[in-house]
C-alpha positions in Angstrom: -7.9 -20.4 19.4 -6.0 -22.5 16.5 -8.4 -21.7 14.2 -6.7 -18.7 12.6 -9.5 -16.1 13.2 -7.4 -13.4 13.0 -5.4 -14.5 9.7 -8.9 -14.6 8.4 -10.2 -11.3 9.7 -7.3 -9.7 8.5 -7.4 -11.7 4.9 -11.3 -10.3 4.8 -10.7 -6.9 5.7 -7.7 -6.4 3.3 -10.2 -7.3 0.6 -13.1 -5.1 1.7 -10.9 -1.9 1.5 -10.9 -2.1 5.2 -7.8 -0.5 8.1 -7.2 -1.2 11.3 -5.8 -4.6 13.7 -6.7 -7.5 15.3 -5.0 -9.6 18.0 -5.3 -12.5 20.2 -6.0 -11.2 24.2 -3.9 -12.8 27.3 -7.9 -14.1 27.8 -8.5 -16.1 24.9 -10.6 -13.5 22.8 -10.4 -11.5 19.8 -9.8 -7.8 20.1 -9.5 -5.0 17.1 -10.2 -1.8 15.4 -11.7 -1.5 12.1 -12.5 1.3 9.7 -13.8 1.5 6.3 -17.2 1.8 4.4 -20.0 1.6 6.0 -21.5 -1.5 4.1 -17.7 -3.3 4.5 -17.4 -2.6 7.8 -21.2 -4.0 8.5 -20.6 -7.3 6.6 -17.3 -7.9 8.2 -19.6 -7.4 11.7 -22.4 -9.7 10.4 -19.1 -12.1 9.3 -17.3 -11.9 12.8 -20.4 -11.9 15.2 -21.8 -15.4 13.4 -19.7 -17.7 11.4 -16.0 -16.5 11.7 -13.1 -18.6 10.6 -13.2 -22.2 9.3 -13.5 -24.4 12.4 -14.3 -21.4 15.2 -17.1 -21.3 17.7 -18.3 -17.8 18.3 -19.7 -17.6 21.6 -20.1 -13.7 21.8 -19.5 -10.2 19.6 -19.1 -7.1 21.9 -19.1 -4.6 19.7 -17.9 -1.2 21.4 -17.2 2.4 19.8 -19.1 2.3 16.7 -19.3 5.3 14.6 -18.5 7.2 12.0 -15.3 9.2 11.4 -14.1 12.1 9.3 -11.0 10.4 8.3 -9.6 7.1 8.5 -6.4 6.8 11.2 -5.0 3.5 9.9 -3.7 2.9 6.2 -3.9 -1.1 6.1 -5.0 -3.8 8.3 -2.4 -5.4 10.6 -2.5 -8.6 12.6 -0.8 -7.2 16.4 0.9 -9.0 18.8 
């Protein structure tokens, strides 16, 4: 934490044409939703599972859910708390 992943992530995905959230867990990890193009959303992946924010470490990137959907259920990308 205190490296502003999730400012980041949501600064990306906002300019990838990518919805959804991210939030800090109780536990000390990142946790989120995205949806978008295919190629976005895979770059934003690539971008969260190995370099992250300025000054981060990532340790791990469990991915869970992935798919594609008919329609999109989120209109923007939101930083939750």
């Amino acid at each position: 934490m205190g490296c502003y992943f999730t400012k980041y992530t949501r600064d990306m995905c906002k300019k990838a044409g990518i919805t959804g959230w991210v939030k800090n867990s109780k536990q000390g990890t990142i946790v989120g939703k995205m949806q978008g193009p295919k190629e976005e959303v895979d770059k934003m992946i690539e971008w969260i599972s190995t370099k992250g924010s300025p000054g981060c470490q990532i340790e791990k990137c469990d991915l869970r859910n992935v798919g594609t959907l008919n329609r999109l259920d989120y209109k923007d990308f939101a930083i939750r708390f």
